[in-house]
N, C-alpha and C positions, 0 to 999 in steps of 0.2 A: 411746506415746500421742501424743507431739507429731509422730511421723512420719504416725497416724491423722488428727489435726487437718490437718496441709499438705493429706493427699491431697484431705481433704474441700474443703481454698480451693477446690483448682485444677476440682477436677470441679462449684463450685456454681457459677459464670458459665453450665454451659450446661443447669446444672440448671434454675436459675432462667428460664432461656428456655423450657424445656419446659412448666412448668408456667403460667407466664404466658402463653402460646401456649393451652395445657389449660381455662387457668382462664375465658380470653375468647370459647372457643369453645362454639359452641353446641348441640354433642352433647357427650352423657356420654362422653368417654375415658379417666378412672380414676373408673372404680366406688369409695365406701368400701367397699364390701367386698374388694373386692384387699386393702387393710389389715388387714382381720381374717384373712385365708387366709396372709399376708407373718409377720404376729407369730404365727401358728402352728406356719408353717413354724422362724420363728428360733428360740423356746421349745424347741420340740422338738428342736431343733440341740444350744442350751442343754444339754439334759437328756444327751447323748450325747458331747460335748464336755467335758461340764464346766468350761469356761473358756468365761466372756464376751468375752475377749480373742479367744480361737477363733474365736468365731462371730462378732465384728467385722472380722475381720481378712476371715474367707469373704467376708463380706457386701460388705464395700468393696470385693475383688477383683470379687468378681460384679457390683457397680453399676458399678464402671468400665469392664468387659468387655460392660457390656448395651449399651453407646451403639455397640453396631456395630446395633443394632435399627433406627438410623437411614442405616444406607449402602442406596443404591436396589438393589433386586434385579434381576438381570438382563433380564428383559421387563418392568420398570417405564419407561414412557415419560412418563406422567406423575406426578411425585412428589405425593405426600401426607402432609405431613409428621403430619397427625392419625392418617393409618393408622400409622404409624409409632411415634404416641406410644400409642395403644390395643396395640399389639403388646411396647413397651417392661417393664412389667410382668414379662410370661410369658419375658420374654430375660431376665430378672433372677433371676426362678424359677426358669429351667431352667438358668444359669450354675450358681445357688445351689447345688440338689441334685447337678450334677455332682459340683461340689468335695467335697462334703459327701460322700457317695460312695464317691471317690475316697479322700479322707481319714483315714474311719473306718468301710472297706469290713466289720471283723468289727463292730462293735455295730451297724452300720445293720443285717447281716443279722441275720434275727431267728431265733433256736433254734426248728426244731420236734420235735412229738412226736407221738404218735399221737391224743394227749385235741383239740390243734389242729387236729391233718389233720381229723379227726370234727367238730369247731365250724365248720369251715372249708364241711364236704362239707353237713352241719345247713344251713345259711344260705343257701346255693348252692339246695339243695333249697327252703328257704321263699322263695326271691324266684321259682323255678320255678312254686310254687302260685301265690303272691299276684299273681304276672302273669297267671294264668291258662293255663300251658303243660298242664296235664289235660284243659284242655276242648276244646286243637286236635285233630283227626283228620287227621293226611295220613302218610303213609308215613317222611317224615321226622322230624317230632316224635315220633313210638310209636318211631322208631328212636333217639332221643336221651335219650329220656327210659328207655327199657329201659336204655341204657348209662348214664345216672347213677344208677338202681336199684341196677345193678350193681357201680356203683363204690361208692353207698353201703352195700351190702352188706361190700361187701372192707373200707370204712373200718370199719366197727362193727363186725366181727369181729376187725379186729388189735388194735379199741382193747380189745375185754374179753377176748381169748383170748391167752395166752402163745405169739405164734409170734413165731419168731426173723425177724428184718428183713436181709436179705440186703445187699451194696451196690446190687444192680438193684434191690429193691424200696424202699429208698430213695432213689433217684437217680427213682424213677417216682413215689412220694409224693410228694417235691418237686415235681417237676414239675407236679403235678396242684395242688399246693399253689399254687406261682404261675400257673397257670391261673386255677383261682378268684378268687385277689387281682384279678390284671388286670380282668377280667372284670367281678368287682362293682365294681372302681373306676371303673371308664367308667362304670360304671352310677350311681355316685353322684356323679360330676363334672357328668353332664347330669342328674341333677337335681338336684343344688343349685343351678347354673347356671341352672335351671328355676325357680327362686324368684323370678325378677326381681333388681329392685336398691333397696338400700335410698335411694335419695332419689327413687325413684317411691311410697312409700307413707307413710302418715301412716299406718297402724296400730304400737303401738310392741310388739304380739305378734309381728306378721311382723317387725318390725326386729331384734329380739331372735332368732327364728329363724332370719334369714338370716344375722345376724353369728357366731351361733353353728357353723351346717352351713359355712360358711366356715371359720370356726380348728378346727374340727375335719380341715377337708379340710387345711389347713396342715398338721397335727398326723401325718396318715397318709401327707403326697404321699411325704416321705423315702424311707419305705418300698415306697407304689407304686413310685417309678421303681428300686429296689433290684429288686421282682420283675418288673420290667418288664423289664430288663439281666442277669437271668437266665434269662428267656425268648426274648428276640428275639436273644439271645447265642447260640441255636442254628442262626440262619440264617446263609448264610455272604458274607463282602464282594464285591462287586461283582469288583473287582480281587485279590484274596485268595488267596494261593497256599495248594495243598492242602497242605502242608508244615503251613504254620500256621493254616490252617484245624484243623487236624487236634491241631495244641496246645493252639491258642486253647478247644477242646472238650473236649478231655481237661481241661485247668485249668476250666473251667465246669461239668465233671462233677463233679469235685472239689470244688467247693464246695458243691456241691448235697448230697454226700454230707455234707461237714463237719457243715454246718446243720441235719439230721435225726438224732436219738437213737438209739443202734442199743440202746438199752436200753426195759427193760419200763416203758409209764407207768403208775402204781398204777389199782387201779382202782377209786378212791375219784375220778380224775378222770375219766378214763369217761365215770362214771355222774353226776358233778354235772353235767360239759359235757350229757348227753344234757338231765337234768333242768333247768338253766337255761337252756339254749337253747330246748327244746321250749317252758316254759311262757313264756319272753318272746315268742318268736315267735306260738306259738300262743293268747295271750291280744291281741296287736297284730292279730291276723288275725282275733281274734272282734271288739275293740272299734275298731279301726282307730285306735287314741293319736297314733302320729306315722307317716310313710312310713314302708317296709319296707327303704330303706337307711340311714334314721337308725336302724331297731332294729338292724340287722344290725353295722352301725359301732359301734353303743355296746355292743353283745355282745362285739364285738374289743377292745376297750378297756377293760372292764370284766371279763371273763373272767380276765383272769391276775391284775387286782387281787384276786378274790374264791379265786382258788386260793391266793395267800400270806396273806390273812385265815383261811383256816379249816386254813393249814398244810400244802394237798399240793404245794406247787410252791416250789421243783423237787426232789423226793426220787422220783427214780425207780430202780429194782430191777436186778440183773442180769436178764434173760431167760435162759433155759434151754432150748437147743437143743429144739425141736417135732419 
């Protein structure tokens, strides 16, 4: 602890310049809400760690390692040191989840199963409706939305039919599985981001909603950038020999595999996944309650809660060769 304390002397001289710079200028460049997305992210750390020492110890390497936010970038000719402090934040974040990551690469990855791929492929399909992707006509859209039919077909039928999961056919769940994630993620980063900021409103409804879709985004980024580095981990390095190109993908397959259950999920979750998703979604699409990625996020979030409440998770079955 008293090695925590020092680190903290030496790095508050140019903290305290940052923020005194921050504080006298005359645009917003740390939002409170960074703060509620930052205590999401730590909590959630918290919760996978288990040691608050852990996640001090991340925390202080990462703030130390953000103040490169402030070296000028190569075509900067003229510095800004405010650009710099608005950018500082997300260098802190994105040190954060590296390490985190790195760290505690099996519990950041999250176990799937077929009852998830299903909740997952449900959600993807209702934010397709609620944007209105039914009512395009062009050749491309009929072509996109045939193949998410199809894909939601293949999800619903492995989730209630006993067929055996191959290692391809779980290396292509996966995959399809962090597609999805990415995917709604962006989608809910621009609009939570889409909220504004809380010291533009005197409403204390919107304050409370913004602070909330904030530590929620905290709560899920872990994870985002986990399927984000399982995705973009299939492209290969600039500089990259095919030697290890070729490892580096086989070890990514491998993990893809690990993460997916080659066993039967009962199908007591199934049918709950079909049933509580269809009716939160399809009751938020009649009454319109909150946006369609706060239903969707709070579906991911509250889904595995409500399977260890009523006892089917995780008690999954041998499968039996189809």
């Amino acid at each position: 602890m008293s090695v925590i304390v020092a680190c903290l002397l030496v790095l508050m001289v140019p903290t305290l310049a940052v923020v005194g710079r921050a504080y006298t200028s005359d645009r917003l460049l740390v939002p409170a809400s960074l703060f509620a997305l930052i205590a999401g992210m730590l909590l959630e750390y918290r919760r996978i760690a288990k040691k608050w020492t852990t996640v001090l110890w991340t925390a202080l390497g990462a703030f130390a390692v953000s103040f490169v936010a402030f070296l000028p970038g190569k075509r900067e000719h003229n510095y800004n040191i405010e650009t710099h402090i608005q950018m500082w934040p997300y260098v802190f974040c994105a040190f954060f989840l590296l390490a985190a990551i790195a760290a505690h690469k099996e519990h950041v990855t999250v176990r799937l199963h077929e009852g998830m791929t299903l909740l997952q492929t449900l959600a993807l399909t209702y934010w397709c409706i609620d944007a209105g992707a039914l009512e395009v006509r062009t050749p491309f859209s009929i072509s996109a939305l045939v193949l998410l039919g199809g894909v939601c077909v293949y999800a619903l039928l492995h989730a209630f039919l006993p067929w055996s999961l191959s290692r391809r056919t779980r290396l292509w769940l996966s995959f399809w599985s962090s597609c999805i994630m990415l995917f709604l993620a962006g989608d809910n980063i621009r609009h939570v981001y889409g909220l504004g900021y809380v010291e533009t409103t005197g409403d204390w409804t919107a304050i409370i909603l913004i602070i909330v879709n904030y530590f929620l985004l905290g709560v899920s980024s872990i994870y985002m950038a986990q399927n984000a580095a399982m995705l973009f981990g299939f492209l290969p390095g600039k500089s990259e020999a095919r030697k290890a190109y070729r490892k580096r993908i086989a070890e990514l397959k491998n993990d893809h595999d690990k993460r997916y259950s080659d066993e039967q999920a009962p199908f007591g979750v199934a049918l709950l996944c079909l049933v509580f998703a269809g009716a939160v979604f399809g009751l938020n699409m009649h009454w319109q309650v909150v946006r369609s990625n706060f239903a969707i996020w709070a579906v991911f979030l509250t889904f595995p809660w409500l399977l260890t409440l009523v006892g089917l998770f995780p008690t999954p079955s041998k499968r039996e060769p189809a």
